[in-house]
GUZATI-900311 format. One record per residue: residue number from 1; y, z, x of N, C-alpha, C in turn; residue in three letters. Coordinates in Angstrom, 1 decimal, padded with zeros to 4 digits, always signed. Each point is the difference from the previous one (the first is absolute). Layout:
BEGIN
{NUM,{Y,Z,X},{Y,Z,X},{Y,Z,X},"ala"}
...
***
This chain:
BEGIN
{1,{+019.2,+070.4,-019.1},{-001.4,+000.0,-000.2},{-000.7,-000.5,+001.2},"unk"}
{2,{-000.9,+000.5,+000.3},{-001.0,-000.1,+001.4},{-001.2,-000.7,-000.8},"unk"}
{3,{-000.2,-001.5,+000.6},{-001.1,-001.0,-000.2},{-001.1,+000.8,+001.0},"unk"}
{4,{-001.6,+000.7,-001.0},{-000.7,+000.2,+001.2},{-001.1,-000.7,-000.5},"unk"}
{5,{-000.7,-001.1,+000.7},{-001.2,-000.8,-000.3},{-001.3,+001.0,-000.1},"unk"}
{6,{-000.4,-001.0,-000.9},{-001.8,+001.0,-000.6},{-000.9,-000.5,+000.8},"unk"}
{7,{-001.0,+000.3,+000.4},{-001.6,-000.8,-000.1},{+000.0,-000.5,+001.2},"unk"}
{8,{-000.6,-001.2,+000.3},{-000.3,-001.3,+001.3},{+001.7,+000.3,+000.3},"unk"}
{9,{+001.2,-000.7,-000.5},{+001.2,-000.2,+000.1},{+000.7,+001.5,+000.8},"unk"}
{10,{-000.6,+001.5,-000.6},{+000.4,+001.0,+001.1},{-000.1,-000.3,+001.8},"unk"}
{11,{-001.9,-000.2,-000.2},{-000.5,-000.1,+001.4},{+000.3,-001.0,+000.6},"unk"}
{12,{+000.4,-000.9,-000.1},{+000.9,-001.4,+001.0},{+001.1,+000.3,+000.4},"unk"}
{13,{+000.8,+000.7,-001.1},{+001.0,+000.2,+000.6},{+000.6,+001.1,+001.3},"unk"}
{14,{-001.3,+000.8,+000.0},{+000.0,+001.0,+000.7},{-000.5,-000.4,+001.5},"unk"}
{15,{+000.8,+000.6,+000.9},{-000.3,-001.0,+001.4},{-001.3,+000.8,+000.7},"unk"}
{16,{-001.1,-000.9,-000.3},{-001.7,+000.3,+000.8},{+000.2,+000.0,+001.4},"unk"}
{17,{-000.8,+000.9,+000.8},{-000.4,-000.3,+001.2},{-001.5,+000.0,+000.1},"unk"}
{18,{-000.4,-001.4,+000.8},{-001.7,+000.9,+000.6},{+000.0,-000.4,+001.1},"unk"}
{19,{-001.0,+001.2,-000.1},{-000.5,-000.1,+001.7},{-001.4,-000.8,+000.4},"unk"}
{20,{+000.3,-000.1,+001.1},{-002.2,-000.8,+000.6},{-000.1,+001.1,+001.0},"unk"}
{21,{-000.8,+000.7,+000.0},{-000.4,+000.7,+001.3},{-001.1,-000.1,+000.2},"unk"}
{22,{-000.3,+000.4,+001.4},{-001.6,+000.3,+000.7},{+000.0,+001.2,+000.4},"unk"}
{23,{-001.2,+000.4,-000.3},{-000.8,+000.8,+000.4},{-001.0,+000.0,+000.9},"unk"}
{24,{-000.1,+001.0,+001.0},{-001.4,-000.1,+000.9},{-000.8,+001.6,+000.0},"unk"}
{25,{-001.6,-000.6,-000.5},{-000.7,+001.5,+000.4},{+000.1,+000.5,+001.4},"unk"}
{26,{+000.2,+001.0,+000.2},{-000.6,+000.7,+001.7},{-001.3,+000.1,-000.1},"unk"}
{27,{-000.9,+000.0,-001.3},{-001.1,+000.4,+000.1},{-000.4,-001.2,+000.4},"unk"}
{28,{-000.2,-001.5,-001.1},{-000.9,-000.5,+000.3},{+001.0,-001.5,+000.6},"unk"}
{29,{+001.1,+000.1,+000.6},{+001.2,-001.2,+000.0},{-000.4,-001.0,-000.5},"unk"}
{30,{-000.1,+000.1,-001.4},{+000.2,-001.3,-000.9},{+001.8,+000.3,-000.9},"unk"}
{31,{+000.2,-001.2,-000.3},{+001.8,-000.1,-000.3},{-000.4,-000.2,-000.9},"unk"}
{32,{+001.6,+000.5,-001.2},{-000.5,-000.2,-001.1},{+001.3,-000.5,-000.4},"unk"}
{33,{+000.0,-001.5,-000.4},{+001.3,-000.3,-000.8},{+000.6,+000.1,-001.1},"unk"}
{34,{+000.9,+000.7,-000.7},{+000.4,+000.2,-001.4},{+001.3,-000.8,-000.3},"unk"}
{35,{+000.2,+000.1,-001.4},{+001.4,-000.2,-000.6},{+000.8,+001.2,-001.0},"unk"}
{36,{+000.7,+000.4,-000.1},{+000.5,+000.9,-000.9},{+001.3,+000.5,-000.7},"unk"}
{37,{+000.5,+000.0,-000.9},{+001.6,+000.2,-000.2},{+000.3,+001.6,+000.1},"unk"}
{38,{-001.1,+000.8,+000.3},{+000.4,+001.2,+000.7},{-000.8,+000.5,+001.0},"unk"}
{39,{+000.5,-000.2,+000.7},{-000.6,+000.1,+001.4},{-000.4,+001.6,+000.0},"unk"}
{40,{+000.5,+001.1,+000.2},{-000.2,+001.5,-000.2},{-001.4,+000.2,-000.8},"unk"}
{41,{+000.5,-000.4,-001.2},{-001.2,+000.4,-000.7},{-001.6,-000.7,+000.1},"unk"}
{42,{+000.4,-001.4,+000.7},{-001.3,-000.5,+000.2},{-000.8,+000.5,+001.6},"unk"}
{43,{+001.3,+000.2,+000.5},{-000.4,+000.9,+001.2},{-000.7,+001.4,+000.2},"unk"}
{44,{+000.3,+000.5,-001.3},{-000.3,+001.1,-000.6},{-001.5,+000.0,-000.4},"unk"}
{45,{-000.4,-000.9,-000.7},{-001.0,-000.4,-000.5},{-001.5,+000.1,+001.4},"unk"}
{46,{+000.7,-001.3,+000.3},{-001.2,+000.3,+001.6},{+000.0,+000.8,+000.7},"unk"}
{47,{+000.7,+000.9,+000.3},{-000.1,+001.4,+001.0},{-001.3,+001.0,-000.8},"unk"}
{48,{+000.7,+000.0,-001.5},{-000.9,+001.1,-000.7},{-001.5,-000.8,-000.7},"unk"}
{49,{-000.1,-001.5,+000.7},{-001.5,-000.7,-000.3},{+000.2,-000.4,-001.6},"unk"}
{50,{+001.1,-000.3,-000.4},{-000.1,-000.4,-001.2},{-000.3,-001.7,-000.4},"unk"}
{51,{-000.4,-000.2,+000.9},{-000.4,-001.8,+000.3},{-000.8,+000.0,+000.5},"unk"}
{52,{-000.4,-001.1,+000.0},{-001.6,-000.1,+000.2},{-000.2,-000.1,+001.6},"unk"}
{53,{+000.9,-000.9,+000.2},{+000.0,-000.3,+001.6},{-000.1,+001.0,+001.0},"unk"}
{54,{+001.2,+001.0,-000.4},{+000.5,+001.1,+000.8},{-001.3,+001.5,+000.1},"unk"}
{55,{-001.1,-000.4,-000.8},{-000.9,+001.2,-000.2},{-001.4,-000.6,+001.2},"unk"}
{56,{+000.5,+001.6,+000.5},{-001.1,+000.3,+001.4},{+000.4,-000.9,+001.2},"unk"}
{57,{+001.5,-000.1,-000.3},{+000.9,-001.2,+001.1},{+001.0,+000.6,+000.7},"unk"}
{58,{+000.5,+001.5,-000.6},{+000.9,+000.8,+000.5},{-000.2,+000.7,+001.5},"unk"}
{59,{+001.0,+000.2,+000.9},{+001.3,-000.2,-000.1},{+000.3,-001.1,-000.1},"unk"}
{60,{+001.3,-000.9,-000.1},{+000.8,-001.1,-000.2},{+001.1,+000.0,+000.9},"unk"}
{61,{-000.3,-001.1,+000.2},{+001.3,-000.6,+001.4},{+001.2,-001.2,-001.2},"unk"}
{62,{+001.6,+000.3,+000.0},{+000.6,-000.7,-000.7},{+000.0,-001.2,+001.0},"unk"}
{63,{+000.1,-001.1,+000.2},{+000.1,-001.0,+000.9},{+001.4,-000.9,-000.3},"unk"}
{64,{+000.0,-000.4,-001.2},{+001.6,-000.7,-000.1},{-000.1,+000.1,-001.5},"unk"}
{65,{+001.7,-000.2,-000.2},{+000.3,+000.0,-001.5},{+001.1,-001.2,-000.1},"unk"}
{66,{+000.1,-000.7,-000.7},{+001.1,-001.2,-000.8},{+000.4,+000.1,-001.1},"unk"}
{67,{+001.2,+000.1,-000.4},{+000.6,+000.2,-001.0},{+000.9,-001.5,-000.6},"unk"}
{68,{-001.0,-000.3,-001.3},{+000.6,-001.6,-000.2},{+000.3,+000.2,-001.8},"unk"}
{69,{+001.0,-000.9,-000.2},{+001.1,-000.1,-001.0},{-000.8,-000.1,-001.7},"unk"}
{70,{-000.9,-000.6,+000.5},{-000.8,-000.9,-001.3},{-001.5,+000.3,+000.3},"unk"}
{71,{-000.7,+000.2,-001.4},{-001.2,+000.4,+000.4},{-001.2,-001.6,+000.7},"unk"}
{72,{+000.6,-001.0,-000.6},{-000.8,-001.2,+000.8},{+000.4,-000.3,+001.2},"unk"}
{73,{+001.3,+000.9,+000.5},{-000.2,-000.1,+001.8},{-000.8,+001.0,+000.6},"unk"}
{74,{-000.3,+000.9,-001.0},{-000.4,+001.0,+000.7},{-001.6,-000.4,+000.0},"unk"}
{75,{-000.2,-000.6,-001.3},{-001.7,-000.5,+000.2},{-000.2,-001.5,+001.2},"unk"}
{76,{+001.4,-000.6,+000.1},{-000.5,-000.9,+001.1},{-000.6,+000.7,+001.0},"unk"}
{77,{+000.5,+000.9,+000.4},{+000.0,+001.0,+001.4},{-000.8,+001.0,-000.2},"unk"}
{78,{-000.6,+000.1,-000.8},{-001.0,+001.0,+000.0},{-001.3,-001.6,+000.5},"unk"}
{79,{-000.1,-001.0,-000.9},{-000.8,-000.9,+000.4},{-000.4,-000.4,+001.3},"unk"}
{80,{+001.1,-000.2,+000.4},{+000.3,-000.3,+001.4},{-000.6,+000.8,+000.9},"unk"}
{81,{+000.5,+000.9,+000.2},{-001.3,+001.3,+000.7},{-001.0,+000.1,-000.4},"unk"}
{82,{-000.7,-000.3,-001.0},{-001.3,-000.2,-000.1},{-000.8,-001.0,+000.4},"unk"}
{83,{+001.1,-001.1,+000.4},{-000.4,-001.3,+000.7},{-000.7,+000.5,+001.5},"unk"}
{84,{-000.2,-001.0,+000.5},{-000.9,-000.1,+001.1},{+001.3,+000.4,+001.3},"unk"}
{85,{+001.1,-001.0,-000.1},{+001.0,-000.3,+000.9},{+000.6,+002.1,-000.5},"unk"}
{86,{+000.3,+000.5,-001.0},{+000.5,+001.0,-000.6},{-000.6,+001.2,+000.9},"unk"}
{87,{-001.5,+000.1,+000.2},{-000.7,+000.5,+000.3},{+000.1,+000.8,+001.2},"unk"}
{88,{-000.1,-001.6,+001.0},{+000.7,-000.2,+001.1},{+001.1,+000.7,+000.6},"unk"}
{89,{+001.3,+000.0,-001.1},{+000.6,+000.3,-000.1},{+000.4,+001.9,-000.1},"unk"}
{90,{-000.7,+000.3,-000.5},{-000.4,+001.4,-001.0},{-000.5,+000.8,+001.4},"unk"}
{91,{-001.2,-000.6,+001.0},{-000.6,+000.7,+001.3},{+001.0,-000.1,+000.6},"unk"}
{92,{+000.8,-000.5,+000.4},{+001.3,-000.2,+000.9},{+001.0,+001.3,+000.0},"unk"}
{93,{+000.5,+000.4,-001.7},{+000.9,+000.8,-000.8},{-000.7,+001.4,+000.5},"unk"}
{94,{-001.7,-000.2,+000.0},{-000.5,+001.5,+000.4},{-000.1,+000.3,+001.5},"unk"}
{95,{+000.0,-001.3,+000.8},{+000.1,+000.5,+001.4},{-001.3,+000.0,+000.4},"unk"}
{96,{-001.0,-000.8,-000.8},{-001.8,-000.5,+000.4},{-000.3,-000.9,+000.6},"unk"}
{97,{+000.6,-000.7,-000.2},{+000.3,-001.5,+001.0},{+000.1,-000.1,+001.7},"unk"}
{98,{-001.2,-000.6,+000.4},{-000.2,-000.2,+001.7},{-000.4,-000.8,-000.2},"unk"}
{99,{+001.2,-000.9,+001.4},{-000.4,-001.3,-000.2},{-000.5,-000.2,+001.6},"unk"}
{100,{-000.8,-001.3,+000.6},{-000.2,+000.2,+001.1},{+000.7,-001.4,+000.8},"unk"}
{101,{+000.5,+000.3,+000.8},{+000.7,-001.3,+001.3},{-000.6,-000.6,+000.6},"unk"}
{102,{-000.1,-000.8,+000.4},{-000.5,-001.1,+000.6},{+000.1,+000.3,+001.5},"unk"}
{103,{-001.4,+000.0,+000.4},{-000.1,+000.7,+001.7},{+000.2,+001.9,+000.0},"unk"}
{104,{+000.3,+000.5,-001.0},{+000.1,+001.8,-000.1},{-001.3,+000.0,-000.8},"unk"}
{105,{-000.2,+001.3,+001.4},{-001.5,+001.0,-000.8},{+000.6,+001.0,-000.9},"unk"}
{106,{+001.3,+000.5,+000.2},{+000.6,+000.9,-001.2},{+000.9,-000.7,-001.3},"unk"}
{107,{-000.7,+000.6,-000.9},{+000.6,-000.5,-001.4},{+001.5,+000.4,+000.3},"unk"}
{108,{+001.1,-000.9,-000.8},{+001.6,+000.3,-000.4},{-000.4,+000.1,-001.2},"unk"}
{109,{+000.9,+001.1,-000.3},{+000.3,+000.6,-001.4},{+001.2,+000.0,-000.5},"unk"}
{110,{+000.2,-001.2,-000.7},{+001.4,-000.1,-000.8},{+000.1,+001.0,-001.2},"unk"}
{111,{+001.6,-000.2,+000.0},{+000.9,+001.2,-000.9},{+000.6,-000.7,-000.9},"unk"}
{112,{+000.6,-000.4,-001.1},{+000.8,-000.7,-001.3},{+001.0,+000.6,+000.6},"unk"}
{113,{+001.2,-001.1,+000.7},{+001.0,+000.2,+000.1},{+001.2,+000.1,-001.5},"unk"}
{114,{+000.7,+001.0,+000.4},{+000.6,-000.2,-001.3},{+002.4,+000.3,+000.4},"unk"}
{115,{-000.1,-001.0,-000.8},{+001.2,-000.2,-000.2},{+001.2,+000.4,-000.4},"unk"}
{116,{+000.9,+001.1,+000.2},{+001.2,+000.1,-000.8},{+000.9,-000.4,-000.5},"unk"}
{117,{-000.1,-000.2,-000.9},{+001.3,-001.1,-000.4},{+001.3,+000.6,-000.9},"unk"}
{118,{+000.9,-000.8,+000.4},{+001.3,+001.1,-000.6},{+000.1,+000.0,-001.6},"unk"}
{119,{+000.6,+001.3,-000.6},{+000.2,-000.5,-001.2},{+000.4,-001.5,-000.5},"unk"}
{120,{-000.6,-000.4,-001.5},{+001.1,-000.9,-000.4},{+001.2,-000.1,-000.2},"unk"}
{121,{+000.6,-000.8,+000.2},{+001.6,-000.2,-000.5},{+000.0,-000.2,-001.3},"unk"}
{122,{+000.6,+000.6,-000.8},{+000.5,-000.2,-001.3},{+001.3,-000.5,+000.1},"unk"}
{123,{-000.2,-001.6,-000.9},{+001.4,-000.8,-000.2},{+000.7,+000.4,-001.5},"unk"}
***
């Protein structure tokens, strides 16, 4: 006999993913931070203006996606980009960011370096 749980007790047991992503208009570059346990369909959603945000905003630039275990890490990190420091952060990811040197009349334009790291080991 196969134990299969009902109700609340199905859905826990079943392994969630969500995502946090940003969005950027081309029209009017404003970002738009979301959270969602299906990313497709909610991506789906804003292309065809089914949100409020994404209407008279189209085209759409994807800017970064996170994929986190538990939905309250995912709302940490959706928060967090909404912060000020996040923000910051977010112009950086789109490549808007000019910063200017000390004694240069031309702005430097930093890039988010990014890191590859090897798989995990599994012990």
């Amino acid at each position: 006999m196969v134990y299969l749980p009902a109700g609340r007790q199905a859905r826990k047991s079943q392994k969630e993913m969500y995502y946090v992503y940003i969005l950027q208009s081309l029209k009017t570059k404003e970002f738009y931070k979301g959270l969602t346990d299906n990313f497709d369909r909610r991506l789906n959603e804003h292309l065809k203006e089914k949100s409020n945000w994404a209407k008279n905003k189209l085209p759409l630039k994807l800017i970064h996606v996170e994929i986190c275990t538990d939905r309250l890490e995912a709302r940490k990190l959706e928060k967090f980009f909404k912060s000020g420091y996040g923000r910051e952060i977010i112009e950086e990811l789109a490549g808007v960011v000019e910063w200017q040197t000390r004694g240069s009349q031309k702005p430097v334009s930093f890039k988010l370096m990014r890191v590859r790291l090897p798989p995990p080991v599994q012990f």
